[in-house]
C-alpha positions in Angstrom: 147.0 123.4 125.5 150.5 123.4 127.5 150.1 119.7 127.8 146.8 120.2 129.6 143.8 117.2 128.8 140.3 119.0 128.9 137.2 116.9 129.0 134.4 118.6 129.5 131.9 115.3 128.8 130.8 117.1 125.7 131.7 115.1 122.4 131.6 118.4 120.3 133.3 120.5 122.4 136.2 118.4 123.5 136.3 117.7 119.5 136.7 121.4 119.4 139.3 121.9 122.1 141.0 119.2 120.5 141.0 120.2 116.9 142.4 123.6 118.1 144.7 122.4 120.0 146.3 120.3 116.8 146.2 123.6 114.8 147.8 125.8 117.2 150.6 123.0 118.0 150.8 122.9 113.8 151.5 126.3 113.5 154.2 127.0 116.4 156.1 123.9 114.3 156.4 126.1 111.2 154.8 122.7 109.5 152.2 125.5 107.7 155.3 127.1 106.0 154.7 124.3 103.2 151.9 126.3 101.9 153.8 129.5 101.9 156.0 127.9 99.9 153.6 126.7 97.1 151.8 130.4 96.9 155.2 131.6 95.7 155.3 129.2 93.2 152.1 130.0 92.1 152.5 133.9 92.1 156.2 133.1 90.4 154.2 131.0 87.6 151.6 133.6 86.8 154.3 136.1 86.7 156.0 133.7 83.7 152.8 133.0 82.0 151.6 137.1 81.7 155.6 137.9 80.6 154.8 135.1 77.6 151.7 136.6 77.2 153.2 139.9 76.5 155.7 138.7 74.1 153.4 136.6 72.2 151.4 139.4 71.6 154.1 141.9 70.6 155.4 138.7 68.3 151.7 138.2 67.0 151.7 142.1 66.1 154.6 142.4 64.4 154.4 139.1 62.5 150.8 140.5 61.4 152.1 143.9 60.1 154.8 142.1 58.5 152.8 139.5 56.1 150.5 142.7 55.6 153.4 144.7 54.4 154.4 141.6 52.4 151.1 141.5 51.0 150.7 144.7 49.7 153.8 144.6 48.4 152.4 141.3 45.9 149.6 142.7 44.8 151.4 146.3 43.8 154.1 144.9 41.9 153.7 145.2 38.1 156.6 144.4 35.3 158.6 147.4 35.8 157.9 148.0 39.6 159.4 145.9 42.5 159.0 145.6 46.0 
C-alpha cells in the first residue's frame, strides 16, 4: 500500500498482501460503483414486474367476474326475459 512492495518470502502471504492491495486501490477508484449501478437496475426491474403483477391480477379478477356475470346471464334468459 502507499506505493510500498512487501515481500515477505511467503508465496501465500505476499499473494495476500497483493490481492488486498488491488482491492483497496479498486475501491478508492470508484471502479466498484459499476455494481451499484446494476443493483438499481435490478431493484427498478422487480419493482416493474410486482406493479404488472398487480394489474394482471386485478385484470384477471375482473375479466373472471365479468364472463361469470355474462354467463349467468345465458343460461337465465328465456323467450320473454333478457339480459
Amino acid at each position: 500500500m502507499n506505493g510500498r512492495n512487501f515481500n515477505t518470502g511467503i508465496p501465500g502471504v505476499d499473494f495476500l498482501i497483493t490481492f488486498l492491495q488491488g482491492r483497496v486501490q479498486r475501491a478508492r477508484s470508484g471502479e466498484l460503483d459499476r455494481g451499484a449501478s446494476a443493483v438499481e437496475w435490478v431493484i427498478i426491474s422487480a419493482v416493474v414486474v410486482a406493479i404488472v403483477g398487480v394489474v394482471a391480477a386485478i385484470i384477471s379478477a375482473a375479466l373472471s367476474k365479468g364472463a361469470t356475470k355474462v354467463g349467468d346471464c345465458i343460461e337465465g334468459t328465456t323467450d320473454s326475459k333478457t339480459c
